[in-house]
Each structure stands twice: as C-alpha cells, then as structure tokens.
N, C-alpha and C positions, 0 to 999 in steps of 0.2 A: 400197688394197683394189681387188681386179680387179672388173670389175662384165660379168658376162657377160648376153647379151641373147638371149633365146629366140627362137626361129623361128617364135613367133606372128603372126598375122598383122596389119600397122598400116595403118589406113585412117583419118586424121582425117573422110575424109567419107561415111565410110560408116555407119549408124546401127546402136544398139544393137539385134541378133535379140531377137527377142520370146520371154522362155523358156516353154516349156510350165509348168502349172499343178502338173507334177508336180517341176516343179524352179528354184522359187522362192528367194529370197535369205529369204523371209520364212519359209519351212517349217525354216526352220536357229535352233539354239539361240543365243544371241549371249553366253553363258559363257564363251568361249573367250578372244573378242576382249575381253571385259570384263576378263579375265583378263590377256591383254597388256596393258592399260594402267595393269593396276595394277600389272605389273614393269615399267611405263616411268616409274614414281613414284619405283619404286626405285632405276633406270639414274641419273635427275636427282639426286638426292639422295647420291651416292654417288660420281660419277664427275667427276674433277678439270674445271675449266673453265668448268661450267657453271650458269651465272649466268643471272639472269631470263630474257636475250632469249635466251640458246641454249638451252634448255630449252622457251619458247615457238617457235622453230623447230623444235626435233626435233619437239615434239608434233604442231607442221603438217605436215611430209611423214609422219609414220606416217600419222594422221587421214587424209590423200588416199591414200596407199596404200592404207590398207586399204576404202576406199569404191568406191574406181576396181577393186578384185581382185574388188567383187562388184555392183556395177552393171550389168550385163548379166542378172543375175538378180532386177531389178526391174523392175517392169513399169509403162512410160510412162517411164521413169527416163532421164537423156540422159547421159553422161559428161561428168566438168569438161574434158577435151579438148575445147579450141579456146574454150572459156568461159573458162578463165584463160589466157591469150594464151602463155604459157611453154609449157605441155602441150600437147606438139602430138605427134600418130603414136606414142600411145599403145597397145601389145598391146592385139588382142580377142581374144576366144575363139574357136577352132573353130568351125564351122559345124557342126550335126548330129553333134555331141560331149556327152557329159557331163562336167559340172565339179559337184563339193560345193564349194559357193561358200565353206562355213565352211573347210573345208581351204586355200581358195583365199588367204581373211584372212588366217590363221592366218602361211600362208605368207610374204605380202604383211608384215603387221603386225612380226615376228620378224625378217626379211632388212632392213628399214626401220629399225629400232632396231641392229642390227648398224652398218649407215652411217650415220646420223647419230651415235651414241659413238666409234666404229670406232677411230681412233687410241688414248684413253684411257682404252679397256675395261679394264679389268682382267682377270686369268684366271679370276677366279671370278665374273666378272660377267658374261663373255664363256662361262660356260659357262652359268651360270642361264639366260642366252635359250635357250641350247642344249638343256637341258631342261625350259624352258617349251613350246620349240616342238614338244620328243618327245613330252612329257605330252599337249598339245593335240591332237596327232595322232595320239597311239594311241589318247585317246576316240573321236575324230572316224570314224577309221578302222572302227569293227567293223561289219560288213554289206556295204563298200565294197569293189570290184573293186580289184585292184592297178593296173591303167589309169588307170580315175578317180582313183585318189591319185596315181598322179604327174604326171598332166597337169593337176590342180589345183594340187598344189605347184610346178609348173614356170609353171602361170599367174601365180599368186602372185608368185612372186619375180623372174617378167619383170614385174609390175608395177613393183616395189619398183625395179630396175633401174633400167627406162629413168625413171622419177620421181626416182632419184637421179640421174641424170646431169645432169637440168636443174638441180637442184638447188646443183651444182656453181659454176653462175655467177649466182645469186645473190645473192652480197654476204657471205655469211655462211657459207661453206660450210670446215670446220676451225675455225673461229673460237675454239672450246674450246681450239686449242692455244696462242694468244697472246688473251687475252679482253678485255685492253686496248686492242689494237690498237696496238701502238705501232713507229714513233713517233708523239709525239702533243704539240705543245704548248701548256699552259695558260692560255686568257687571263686578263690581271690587270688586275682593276678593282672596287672597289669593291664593286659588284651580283654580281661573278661568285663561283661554286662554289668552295669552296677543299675541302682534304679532312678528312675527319671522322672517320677513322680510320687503321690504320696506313698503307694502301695509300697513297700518294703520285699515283696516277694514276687518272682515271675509269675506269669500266667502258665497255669500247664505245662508243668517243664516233663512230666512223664508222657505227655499226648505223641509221643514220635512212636511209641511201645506199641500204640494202640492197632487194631487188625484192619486192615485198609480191606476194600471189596476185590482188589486184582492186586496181590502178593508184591507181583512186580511192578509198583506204585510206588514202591518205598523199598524194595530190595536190592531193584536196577536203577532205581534214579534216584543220583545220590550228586549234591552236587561240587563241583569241583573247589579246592582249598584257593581262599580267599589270598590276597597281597598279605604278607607276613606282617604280622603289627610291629609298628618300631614309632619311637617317637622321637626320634632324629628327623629335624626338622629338611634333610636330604635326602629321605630317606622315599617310598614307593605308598607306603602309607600315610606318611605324614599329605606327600599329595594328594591322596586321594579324600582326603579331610580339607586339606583347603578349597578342593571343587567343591564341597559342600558347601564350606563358607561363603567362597566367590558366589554361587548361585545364589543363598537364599540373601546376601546383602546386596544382590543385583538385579531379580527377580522383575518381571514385570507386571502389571497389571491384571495381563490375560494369566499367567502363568500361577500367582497368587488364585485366581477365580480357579484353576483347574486342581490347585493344592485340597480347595476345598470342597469342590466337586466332588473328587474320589476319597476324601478322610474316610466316610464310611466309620464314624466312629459307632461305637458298642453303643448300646441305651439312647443315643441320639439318632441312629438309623439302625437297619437289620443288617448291620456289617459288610465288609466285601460284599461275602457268600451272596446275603439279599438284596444288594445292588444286582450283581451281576444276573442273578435270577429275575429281577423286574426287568430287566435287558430282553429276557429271553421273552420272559410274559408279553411283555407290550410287543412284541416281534411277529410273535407266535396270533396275537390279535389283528395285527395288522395285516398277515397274512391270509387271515380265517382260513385258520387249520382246522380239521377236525378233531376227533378226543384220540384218534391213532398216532396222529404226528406229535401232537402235546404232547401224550404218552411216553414218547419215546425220546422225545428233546429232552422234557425233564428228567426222564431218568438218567439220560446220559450225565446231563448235564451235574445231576446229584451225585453219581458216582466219580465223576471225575472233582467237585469240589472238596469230598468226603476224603477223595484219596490224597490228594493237592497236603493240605493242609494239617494229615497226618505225615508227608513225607517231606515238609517246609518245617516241621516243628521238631522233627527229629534231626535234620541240621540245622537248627537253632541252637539245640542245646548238647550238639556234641561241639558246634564252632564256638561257641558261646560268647560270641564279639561284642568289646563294646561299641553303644552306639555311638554316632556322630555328635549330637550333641552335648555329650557325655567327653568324647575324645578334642571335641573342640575348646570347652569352658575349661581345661586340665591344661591343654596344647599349645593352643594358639589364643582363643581370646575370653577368660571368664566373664563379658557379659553379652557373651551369642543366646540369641533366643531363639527357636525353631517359629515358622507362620503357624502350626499348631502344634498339637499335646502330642509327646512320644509313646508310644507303645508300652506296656511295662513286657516286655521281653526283650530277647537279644536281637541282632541285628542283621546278619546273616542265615538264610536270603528273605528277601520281602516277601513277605505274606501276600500282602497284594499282586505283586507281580507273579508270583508260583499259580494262586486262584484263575487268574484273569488271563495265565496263559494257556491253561488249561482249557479256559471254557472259551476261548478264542478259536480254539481247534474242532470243540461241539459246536459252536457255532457255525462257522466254513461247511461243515457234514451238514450239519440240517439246510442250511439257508443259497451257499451258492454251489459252484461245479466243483472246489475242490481251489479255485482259486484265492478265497477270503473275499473277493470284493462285492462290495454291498455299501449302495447309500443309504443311511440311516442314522435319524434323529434320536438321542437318548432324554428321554423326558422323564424320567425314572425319577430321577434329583428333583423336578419341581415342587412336591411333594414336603420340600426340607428346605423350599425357597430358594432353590438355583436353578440359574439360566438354562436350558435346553444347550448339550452339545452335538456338534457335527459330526462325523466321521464319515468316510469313502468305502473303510475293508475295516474287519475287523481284528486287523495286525494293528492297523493305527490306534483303534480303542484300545488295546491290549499295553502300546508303546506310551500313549495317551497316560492312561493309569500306572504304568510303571514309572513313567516320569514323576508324577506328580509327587512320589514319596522324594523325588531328592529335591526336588523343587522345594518340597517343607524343611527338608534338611532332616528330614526322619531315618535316609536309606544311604548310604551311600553308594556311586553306577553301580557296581560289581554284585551289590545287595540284587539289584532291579535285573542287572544283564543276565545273571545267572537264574532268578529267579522265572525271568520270561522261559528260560532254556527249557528248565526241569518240568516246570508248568508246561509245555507244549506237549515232553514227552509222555507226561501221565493223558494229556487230552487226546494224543494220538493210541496210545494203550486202549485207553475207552474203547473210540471208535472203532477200533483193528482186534483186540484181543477178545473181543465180546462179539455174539454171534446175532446182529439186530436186523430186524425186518426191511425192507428194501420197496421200493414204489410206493412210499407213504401219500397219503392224501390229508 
C-alpha cells in the first residue's frame, strides 16, 4: 500500500493552537466514530490472520489515529507526539483554518483500518469501509463548505499516514500474513506447551519482541513465576491442575453460560480485544458522549489493549507452560475435555485476564470517581446469540472474564490471578503515564 503524506504542517515542538469555542472536538457528534469501530469488529472477525494480538494491534493504531485527527480540537489537550517516544512530527493543522474534527476522524478512523487489514482485505470488506467512510461523510457533510471537507479529510488521512509508517517498524506490522511467525522451534520438556489442537505451531511466539506504545508496558511488568511444575501427584502443581479438573467436572449451568460468554473466540467473534471495545462503544452510547470523550476512551483504551498483549505474550513464551488440558489428559485423566477449544499457545498468564484488566482500569478513568463502581448491562455478546450479563463495578466484569477461562479449564487461577495483576498495571500506566485531557464532555 503507498502511504502518501500531506503537506500539513509537522512541528513536534510546537504545541496544540488553542481552538476557538466555536469549534470544539466536543460540539461534534461521536456517532460516526462509534460507528467505525464497530465495522472494525467486523474487519477482526472476518479477515484471515487475525488472531488475538493482531487484532489488539489494529485496534491500537486506529484508537491513536483517530484521537491524534482530533486533538487539536480539545482544549488543554496535548498530543501523544513525543509522549509515546515512536510518534514524533506528527501533521498539525493549519493555522487560522477550519477543520470538522468529526470529518477529520472519520477520515483518520477508515484510512487506519484500510492499513492495518490492507493485504487481507477482502473485496467486500475492502468496500464496506469504503462505504462506511461515504456514509459518515455525507452525514457529516451537510452545512459544510467544500474547503473544510477536504481539508478535514486530507487532515485525517495524513494522520492515519504518517502513524502508519511508524507503525511499520514495530514488530508486528503484516503479521496477519504469517501469524505464526515462522520459523519457529518448539521447546521440549516436560513443563512446556505442547499443542492442543490441529495447528502444530504457537501463535505468535515472537509478539512479546514487538514495541509496545509506553516502554514500561512490558519492561516493568513482568509477571511473577508461576508454582514450579512437578507431576508428583503431592506436589503444588499437580493441585493446581486438579482445581481445574474439580471445576470443569463441576461446573454449573450459569457458569458453563459465562465460559462461553467470554470464549471470544478468533473468526467466530472480534476477540477479547473487540469484545471489550463493544463494552466501551455501547457505554460510550449510552452515555451520549460527545466525539471528545470518545476520543479519548478509545484511545486509551487502544493503547492499553496494544500494550496488554505485547506484554502477556512475552510471558507466554519465556514461561512457556503447559496447558491444563494438556497437563490433565498426561496426569490425572486421559479422557478430560475442556467446555470449549484451547488456545494454541502457552498458558501462562491469560490473555484474557492481562486484556480485561487493563481496560477495567480505562474503564474506572472514563466512567466513575475512581472507584470502579458502575451498573451496567453487557449486550455486546447478543450479537453471537448470548444472554445479556450483569455487573455492579467493573472489577466484577474483569473477575467475571478472568473466571471464565478456568471455568473452561483453558487457564489455570494463577494463569487468571496474575493475569488480572499485570493487566491493571499497564491500565493504570495509560491513565498516569500519558498526559490526557481533563473535564471531558
């Protein structure tokens, strides 16, 4: 894909103009962009390759794209240029120009999902953006001078630009086209990962290498060494394998329903990553936020996913544990069957649990005081034909989805309990270590 770069102007150290009152990011509907990301559910769900961590990367360059196309139209707001050390001489806007920042997303949002699928679009996948992004912008457009529309879409998609090119050296940039990474070869030993279904090879075992948005994502949080594998049946480990057992040959009804609730499997839904993001969307609607506070959820919320599951993947494959069901058909009982399909990678810590604690924490920052608590209904899963869940705070959703992986007998606790840990602490990095806008609307 060519990636052309606009004649806007790039100044890392020049700060964000202060917009006039009458052309706020905040006076804008945030419809549009909610709108994109829930065809970027679709993109993941449908489009070859893309497995947990690629899906949680796309979702992080859309997320900064589309917050950085409209950051200048927040006030006090600073750009992640020069805050996340990759982004540097990032397009501003004109001086003494108008921009509709919504158009500007719009732009930003659509040219950003193009590059990140880009190779394994399909033609009718590759048109639906095409008229998602018409649709968006012929709402957007009525009242709007022809000027300001194209020098909003031309801001936009130098966003999306020059954020892809960094993008580029990454660690993970195509990675949907070989998702194994191969070649790749398997350590053998006892404790390690062997495969639990047909695939013969982990998923992404180099994804831990890749350059996370905040450094210490993945250089401080690291997480701590699991019970020592031993298959002495007296042994610290061996129990921690029969609590798997006990659970899934105990299971209850409700608890089955919540296994599959949170599968979040690859190709059958848009993964954790786009579970947890329709969390946000339907949240973000029910609030009627405007396109400021969108803005800034998602992008948090993308950089904390992006970071999450570069630094779950890199203790994957330095712990390199077998799983549970793996350690159980060997151990205790050759015909254990998990309530669904195992992961093909290692087991230590949960993916889901590292994701979901993460954005438990975005969550808390956007929605209450700082305490987590919040009623609210997840209807996200209807969609996949399941029931609506409850939750009070969203420590329980977080608890919620980290149960369910032992509940299937996919995780075992220490998988989940660590996983929650490490996931918090990249959630709270986001929020604390990045410099974001305050009194959103």
């Amino acid at each position: 894909m060519v990636v052309v770069l606009s004649a806007c102007h790039k100044d890392n150290n020049r700060s964000q103009p202060t917009p006039s009152n009458q052309n706020l990011t905040r006076n804008y509907d945030a419809t549009t962009l909610l709108n994109n990301f829930t065809m970027l559910c679709r993109l993941s769900k449908s489009t070859a390759g893309f497995f947990p961590p690629q899906v949680a990367r796309a979702y992080g360059y859309v997320g900064v794209a589309a917050y950085e196309a409209v950051v200048a139209g927040i006030p006090g707001a600073k750009s992640l240029a020069g805050q996340i050390p990759a982004l540097q001489n990032l397009p501003h806007p004109e001086s003494n120009q108008t921009y509709n920042w919504a158009i500007s997303s719009n732009a930003a949002a659509t040219q950003m999902m193009r590059y990140m699928f880009d190779l394994n679009l399909t033609p009718a996948s590759r048109s639906a953006i095409d008229s998602i992004e018409s649709a968006n912008l012929a709402a957007l457009s009525n009242g709007v001078s022809q000027d300001v529309i194209d020098r909003s879409v031309q801001f936009g998609k130098s966003i999306s630009a020059a954020i892809y090119t960094v993008s580029t050296t990454d660690g993970g940039h195509q990675s949907y086209v070989d998702p194994y990474q191969l070649p790749y070869t398997l350590p053998v030993a006892d404790y390690c990962w062997i495969p639990t279904g047909a695939a013969k090879q982990p998923i992404s075992p180099y994804w831990g290498k890749n350059r996370a948005f905040i450094a210490a994502n993945v250089d401080n949080v690291v997480p701590l060494s699991h019970t020592t594998f031993s298959a002495d049946p007296n042994s610290s480990f061996y129990s921690k394998a029969m609590e798997v057992y006990n659970q899934v040959k105990n299971n209850t009804q409700e608890q089955v329903q919540i296994v599959k609730f949170w599968a979040d499997d690859p190709f059958n839904t848009c993964t954790p990553t786009g579970h947890t993001f329709n969390i946000m969307v339907q949240l973000l609607k029910e609030n009627k936020v405007t396109l400021e506070k969108a803005s800034v959820a998602l992008a948090k919320l993308a950089i904390a996913e992006n970071d999450a599951f570069i630094s779950c993947w890199k203790g994957k494959y330095q712990y390199m544990l077998i799983r549970p069901v793996s350690y159980i058909k060997q151990y205790i009982d050759p015909s254990f069957t998990t309530v669904i399909g195992t992961p093909g990678f290692p087991s230590y810590t949960s993916g889901h649990s590292y994701e979901i604690g993460a954005a438990a924490q975005i969550f808390t920052a956007m929605f209450t005081n700082g305490d987590g608590n919040y009623d609210f209904t997840d209807y996200s899963q209807v969609q996949y034909g399941y029931t609506p869940r409850h939750y009070t705070s969203f420590a329980a959703m977080a608890l919620e989805c980290a149960n369910s992986r032992f509940y299937g007998g996919i995780h075992y606790t220490e998988d989940n309990t660590e996983g929650l840990r490490c996931g918090a602490l990249i959630g709270n990095n986001v929020n604390n270590m990045l410099v974001w806008p305050t009194n959103l609307k």
